[in-house]
C-alpha positions in Angstrom: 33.8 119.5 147.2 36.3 118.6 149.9 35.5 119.6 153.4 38.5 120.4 156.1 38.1 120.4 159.5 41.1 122.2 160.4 43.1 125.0 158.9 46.2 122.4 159.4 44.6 120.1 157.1 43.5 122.6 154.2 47.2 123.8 154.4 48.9 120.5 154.2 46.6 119.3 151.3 47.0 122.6 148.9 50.8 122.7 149.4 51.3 119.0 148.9 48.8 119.5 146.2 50.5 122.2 143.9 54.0 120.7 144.6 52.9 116.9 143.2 50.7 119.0 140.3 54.3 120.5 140.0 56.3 118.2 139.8 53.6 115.7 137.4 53.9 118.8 135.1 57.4 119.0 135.3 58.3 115.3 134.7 55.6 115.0 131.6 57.5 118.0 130.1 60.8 116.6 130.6 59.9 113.0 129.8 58.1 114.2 126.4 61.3 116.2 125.8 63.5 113.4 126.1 61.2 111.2 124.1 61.8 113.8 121.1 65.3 113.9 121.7 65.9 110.5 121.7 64.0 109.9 118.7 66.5 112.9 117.1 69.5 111.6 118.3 68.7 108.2 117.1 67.9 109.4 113.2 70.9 111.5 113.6 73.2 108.4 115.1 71.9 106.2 111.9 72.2 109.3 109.4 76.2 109.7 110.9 76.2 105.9 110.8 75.5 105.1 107.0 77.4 108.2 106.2 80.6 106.8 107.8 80.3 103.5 106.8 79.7 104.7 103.1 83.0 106.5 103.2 84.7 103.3 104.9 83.1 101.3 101.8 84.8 104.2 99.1 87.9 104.2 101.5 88.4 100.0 101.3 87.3 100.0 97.6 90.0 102.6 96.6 92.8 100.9 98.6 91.4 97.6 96.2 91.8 100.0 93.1 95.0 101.0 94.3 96.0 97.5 94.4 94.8 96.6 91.2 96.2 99.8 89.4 99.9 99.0 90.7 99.5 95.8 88.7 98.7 97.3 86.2 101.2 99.8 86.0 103.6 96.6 85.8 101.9 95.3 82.9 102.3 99.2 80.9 106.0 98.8 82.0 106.2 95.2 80.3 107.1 93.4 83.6 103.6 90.8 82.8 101.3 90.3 80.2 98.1 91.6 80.2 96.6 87.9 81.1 99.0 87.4 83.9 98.4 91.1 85.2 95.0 90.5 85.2 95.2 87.1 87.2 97.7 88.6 89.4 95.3 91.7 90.4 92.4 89.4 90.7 94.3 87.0 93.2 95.5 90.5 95.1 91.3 91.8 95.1 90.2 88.4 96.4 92.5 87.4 99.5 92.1 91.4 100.5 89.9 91.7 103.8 88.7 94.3 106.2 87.0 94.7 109.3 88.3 91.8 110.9 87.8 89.4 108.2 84.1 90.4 107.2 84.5 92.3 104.7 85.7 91.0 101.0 85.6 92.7 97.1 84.2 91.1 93.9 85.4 91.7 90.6 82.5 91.7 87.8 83.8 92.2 84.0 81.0 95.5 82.1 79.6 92.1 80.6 78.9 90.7 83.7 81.1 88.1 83.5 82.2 87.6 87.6 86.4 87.7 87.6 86.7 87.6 91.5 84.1 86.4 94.5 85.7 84.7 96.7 86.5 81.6 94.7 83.4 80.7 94.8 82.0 78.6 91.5 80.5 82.3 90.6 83.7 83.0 89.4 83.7 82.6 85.3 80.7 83.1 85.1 77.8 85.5 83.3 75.8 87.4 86.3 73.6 89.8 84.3 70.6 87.9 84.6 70.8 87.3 88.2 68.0 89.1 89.9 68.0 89.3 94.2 64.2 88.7 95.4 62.5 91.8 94.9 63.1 91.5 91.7 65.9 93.9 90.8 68.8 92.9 88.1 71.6 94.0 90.9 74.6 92.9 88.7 73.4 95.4 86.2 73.2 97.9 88.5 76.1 97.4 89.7 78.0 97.9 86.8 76.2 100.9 85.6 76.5 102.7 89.1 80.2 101.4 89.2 81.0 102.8 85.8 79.9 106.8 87.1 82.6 109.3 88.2 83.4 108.3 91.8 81.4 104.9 91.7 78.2 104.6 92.9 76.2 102.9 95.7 73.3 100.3 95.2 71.2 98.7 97.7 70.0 95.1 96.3 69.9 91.4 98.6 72.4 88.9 98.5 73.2 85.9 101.3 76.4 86.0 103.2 79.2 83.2 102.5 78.2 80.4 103.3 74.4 80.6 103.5 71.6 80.6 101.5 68.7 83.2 102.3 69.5 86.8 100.7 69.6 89.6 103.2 69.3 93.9 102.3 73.0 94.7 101.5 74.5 97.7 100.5 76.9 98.3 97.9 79.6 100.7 96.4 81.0 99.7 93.0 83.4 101.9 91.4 84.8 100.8 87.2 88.8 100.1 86.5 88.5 101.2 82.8 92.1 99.6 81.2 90.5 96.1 82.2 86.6 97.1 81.8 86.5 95.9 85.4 83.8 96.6 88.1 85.8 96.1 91.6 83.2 96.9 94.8 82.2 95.9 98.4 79.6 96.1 100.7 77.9 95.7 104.5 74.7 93.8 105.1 71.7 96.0 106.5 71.6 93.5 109.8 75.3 94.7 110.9 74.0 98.1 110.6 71.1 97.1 112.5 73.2 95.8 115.1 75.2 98.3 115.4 72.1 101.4 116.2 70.2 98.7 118.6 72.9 98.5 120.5 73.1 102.2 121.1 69.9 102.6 121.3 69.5 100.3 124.1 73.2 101.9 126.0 71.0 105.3 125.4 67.6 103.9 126.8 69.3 102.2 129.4 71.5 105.3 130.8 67.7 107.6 130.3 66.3 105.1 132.5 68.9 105.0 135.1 68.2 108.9 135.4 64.7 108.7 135.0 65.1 106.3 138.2 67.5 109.1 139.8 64.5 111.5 138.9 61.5 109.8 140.6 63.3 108.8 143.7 64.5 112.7 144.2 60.6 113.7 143.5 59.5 111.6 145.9 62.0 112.2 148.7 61.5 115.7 148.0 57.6 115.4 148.2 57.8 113.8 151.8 60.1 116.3 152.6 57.4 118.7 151.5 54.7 116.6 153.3 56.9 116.7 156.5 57.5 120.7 156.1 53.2 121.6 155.3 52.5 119.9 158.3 55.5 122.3 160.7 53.9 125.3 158.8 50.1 124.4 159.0 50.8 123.4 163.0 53.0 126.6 163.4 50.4 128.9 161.5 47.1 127.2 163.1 48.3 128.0 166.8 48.2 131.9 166.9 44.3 130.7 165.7 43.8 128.5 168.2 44.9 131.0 170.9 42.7 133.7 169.6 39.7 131.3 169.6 40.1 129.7 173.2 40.6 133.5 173.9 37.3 134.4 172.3 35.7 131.5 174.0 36.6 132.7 177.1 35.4 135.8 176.6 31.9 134.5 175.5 32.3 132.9 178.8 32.3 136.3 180.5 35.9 135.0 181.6 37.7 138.4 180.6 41.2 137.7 182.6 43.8 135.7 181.3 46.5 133.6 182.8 49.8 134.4 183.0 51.1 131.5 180.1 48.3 132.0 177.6 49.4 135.7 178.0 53.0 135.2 177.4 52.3 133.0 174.6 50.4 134.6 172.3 52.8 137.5 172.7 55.3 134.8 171.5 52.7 134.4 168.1 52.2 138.3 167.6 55.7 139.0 167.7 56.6 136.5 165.0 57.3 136.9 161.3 54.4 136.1 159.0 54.1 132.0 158.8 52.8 132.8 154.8 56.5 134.5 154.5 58.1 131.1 155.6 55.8 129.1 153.9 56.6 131.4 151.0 60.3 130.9 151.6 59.8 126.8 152.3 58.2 126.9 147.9 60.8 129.1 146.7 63.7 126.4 148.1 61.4 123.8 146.4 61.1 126.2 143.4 65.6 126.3 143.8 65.7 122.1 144.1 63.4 121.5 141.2 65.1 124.3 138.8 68.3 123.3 139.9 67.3 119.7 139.2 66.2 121.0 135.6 69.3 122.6 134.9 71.2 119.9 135.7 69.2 117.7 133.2 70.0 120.6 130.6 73.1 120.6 130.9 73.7 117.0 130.4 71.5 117.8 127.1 74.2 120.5 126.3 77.7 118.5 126.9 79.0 115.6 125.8 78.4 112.9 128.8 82.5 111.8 128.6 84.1 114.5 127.9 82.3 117.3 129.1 82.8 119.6 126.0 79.8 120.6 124.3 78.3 118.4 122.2 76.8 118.7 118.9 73.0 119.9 119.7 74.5 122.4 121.7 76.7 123.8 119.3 74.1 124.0 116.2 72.2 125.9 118.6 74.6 128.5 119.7 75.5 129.1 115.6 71.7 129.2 115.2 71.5 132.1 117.8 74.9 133.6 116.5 73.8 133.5 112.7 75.9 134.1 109.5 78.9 136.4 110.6 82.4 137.3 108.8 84.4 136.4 112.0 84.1 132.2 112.4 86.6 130.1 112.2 86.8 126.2 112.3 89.1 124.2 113.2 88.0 120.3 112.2 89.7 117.5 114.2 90.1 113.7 113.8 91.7 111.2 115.7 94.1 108.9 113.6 93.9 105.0 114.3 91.6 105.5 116.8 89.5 102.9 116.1 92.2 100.2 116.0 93.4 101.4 119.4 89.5 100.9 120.6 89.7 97.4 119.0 93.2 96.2 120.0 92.9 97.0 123.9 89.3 98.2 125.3 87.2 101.2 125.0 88.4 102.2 128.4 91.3 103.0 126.9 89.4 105.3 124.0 87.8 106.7 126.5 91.1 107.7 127.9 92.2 108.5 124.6 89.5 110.9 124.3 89.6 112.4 128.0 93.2 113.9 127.3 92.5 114.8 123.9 89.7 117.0 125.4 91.6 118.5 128.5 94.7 119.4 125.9 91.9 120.8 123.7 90.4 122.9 126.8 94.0 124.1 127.5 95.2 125.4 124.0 92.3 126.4 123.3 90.3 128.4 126.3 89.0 131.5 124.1 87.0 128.7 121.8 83.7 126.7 121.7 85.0 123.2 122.0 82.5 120.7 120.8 82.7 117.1 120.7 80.9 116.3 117.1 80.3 112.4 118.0 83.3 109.7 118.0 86.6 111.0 117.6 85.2 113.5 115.8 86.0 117.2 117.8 85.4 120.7 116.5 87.4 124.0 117.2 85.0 127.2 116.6 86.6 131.0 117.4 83.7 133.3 116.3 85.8 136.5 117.1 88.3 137.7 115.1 91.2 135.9 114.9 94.7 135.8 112.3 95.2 133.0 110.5 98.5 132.5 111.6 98.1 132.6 115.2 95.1 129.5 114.9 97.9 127.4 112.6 100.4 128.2 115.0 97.9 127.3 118.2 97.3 124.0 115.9 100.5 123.2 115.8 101.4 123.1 119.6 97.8 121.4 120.2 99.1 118.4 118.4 102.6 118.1 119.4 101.5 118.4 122.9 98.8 116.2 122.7 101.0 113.4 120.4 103.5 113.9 122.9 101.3 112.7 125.8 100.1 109.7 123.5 103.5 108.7 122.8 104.7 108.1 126.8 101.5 105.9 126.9 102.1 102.2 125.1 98.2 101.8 124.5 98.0 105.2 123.1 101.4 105.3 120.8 100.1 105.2 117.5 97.3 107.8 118.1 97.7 111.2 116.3 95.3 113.4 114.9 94.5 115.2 111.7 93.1 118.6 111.5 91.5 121.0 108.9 91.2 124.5 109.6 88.0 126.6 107.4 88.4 130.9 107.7 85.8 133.0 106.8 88.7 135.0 105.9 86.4 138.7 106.8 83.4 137.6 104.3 80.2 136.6 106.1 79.4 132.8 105.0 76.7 130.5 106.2 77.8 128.0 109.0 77.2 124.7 107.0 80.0 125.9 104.3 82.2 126.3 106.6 82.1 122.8 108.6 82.2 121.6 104.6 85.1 123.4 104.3 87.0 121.9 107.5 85.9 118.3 106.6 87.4 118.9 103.0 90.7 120.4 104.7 90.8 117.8 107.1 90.3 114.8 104.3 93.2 116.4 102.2 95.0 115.8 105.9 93.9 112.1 105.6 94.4 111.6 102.5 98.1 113.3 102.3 99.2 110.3 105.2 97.7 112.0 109.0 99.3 113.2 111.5 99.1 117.0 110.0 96.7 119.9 109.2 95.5 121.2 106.0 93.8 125.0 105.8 90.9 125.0 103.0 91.3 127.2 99.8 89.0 126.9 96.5 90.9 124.2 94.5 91.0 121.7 97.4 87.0 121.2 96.8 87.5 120.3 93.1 90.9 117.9 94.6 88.3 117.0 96.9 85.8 115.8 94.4 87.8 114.4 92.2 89.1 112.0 94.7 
């Protein structure tokens, strides 16, 4: 067991003690809370990930279809023969590229006879009996998976032009029934990779960078802690000492007192309590650390750019607020905002996205303004509101905000696309809804940007169909 000599010394170490126990609590609970987000945000990031780059794989397929079917539509109207239709289309399917270059389309036959790879010596030839190294008869699956409503993906290996060793890819084939044709794409697993260890490292390296922020606060704070135990223990040991070179005295028979020992211990006695300004000296710690915590929440709450709140924070306030007849989405997605990003810098998405979030704040005060990841926002009114009046409120949300774009050159081409999902007075769970917006908002895609769609029942079976 420890033994103190002084008062002083008992003071200093219990104080110092139970603010570094504190604060060791404090940053294990944090720490272990950031570990679990991270690991959350990261599954999420990849989940959002795949799911994006599956609908850019159905997306660049179609516009391949598309291609393929206006070909065809020249061949029905006896413009070409079927043969020179089909060569026609299949020269159109195999110079198409996307994603700088990267990404290319195939053309297998339902037989499995290859019609379009790149001009490679594949082309002519059977592939059903070609089998990637685990084993799997891809080609077949392929066709099979193609030749289901909507296409289907497959995941098989397959080396990149130009080299040899096979690598995970993923696929999306979808079936052009007038020429039993199999058109599809896909990304290799590694871009994919790439593309989540990168963020993972921007998001380890910014939770470091706080994390560094963090200690070097703690431990200014704990010598400033050090520094104020020792003023307290000093300033509360002295009406002790006095009392005791008093009582010494008196044990000494000496039972007058001098003039300044007099005038200072009625300097001690008149005093506040020293434990009330120790007592005040924790609860400012106890204001620094919480407002140190809060601050950390809140960073957990909004989105680090543009300050709305981001999507953990929002699933948690419709958690809290439950199923209700009275919400009201309003899904929004910036248009070309990823060749903008590409062409100049993301400075300038970031910019992008900075006024797209203070025009969002201003048109929309009375909302919940959440940035869902990307250029991906969300509106939510969870009070009654008309229909009208959030169409209307749409409206001048996007001229304005186009408007600004447009008096930028960098920013010109930006517009955005909305989708707006009403409960409409019935009480529906939260995860229809956003369903419903994204549908409204892809019919706002799909019909050529730049405009708003509200959802109604027959847009999910459009929806589907597309």
């Amino acid at each position: 067991m420890l033994q103190f000599k002084s008062m002083m010394s008992k003071l200093i170490f219990i104080m110092v003690g139970m603010s570094f126990f504190t604060t060791l609590c404090i940053t294990g609970l944090l720490f272990a809370y950031g570990v679990q987000q991270h690991k959350t945000y990261m599954k999420k990031y990849r989940s959002d990930l795949e799911q994006s780059i599956d609908r850019k794989l159905i997306d660049e397929t179609q516009t391949a279809l598309s291609a393929v079917q206006l070909i065809y539509e020249q061949q029905q109207a006896g413009k070409l023969s079927e043969a020179q239709a089909k060569a026609a289309a299949a020269d159109i399917v195999r110079n198409l590229r996307y994603n700088e270059g990267l990404g290319y389309f195939w053309i297998d036959t339902y037989d499995g006879d290859n019609v379009v790879l790149l001009g490679s010596d594949a082309e002519g030839k059977n592939r059903l009996d070609i089998v990637d190294p685990a084993g799997n008869f891809f080609i077949r699956e392929l066709i099979e998976h193609g030749k289901q409503e909507g296409g289907g993906f497959t995941d098989a290996m397959f080396p990149k032009p130009g080299e040899q060793e096979p690598l995970p890819k993923h696929y999306y084939s979808v079936a052009f029934p007038p020429y039993e044709w199999i058109i599809g794409t896909g990304i290799w697993m590694d871009e994919v990779n790439a593309i989540v260890g990168n963020r993972e490292t921007e998001l380890q390296d910014e939770i470091y960078g706080k994390a560094f922020h963090f200690i070097s606060y703690m431990l200014f704070l704990q010598i400033m802690i050090f520094a104020c135990a020792a003023y307290l223990g000093y300033d509360f040991t002295q009406p002790i000492l006095i009392v005791t070179e008093r009582l010494r005295d008196l044990g000494k028979g000496n039972f007058t007192m001098d003039i300044g020992l007099e005038r200072q211990l009625n300097i001690w006695m008149d005093r506040q309590d020293e434990l009330g300004t120790m007592s005040r000296a924790l609860k400012e710690m106890q204001r620094r650390l919480w407002e140190h915590q809060k601050s950390i929440l809140d960073m957990a709450h909004n989105d680090p750019l543009t300050g709305l709140a981001n999507r953990r924070y929002f699933q948690a306030c419709m958690k809290d607020l439950g199923d209700t007849s009275h919400i009201t989405l309003i899904a929004l997605d910036l248009d070309h905002f990823k060749e903008v990003n590409d062409t100049y810098d993301h400075q300038t998405g970031d910019a992008a996205l900075l006024i797209l979030a203070e025009v969002l704040k201003d048109v929309f005060p009375d909302a919940l303004n959440v940035r869902m990841g990307g250029d991906e926002f969300l509106v939510v009114f969870t009070k009654p509101i008309q229909l009208d009046q959030v169409a209307d409120r749409l409206e001048h949300f996007m001229n304005q905000l186009t408007t600004i774009y447009q008096s930028d050159p960098e920013l010109a081409r930006l517009t955005i696309s909305g989708g707006i999902a009403h409960s409409a007075g019935t009480a529906a769970p939260l995860d229809i809804l956003l369903q419903q917006s994204d549908i409204a908002l892809y019919q706002a895609k799909h019909a050529g940007r730049s405009c708003y769609y509200v959802y109604h029942s027959g847009m999910e079976q459009h929806h589907k169909k597309d």
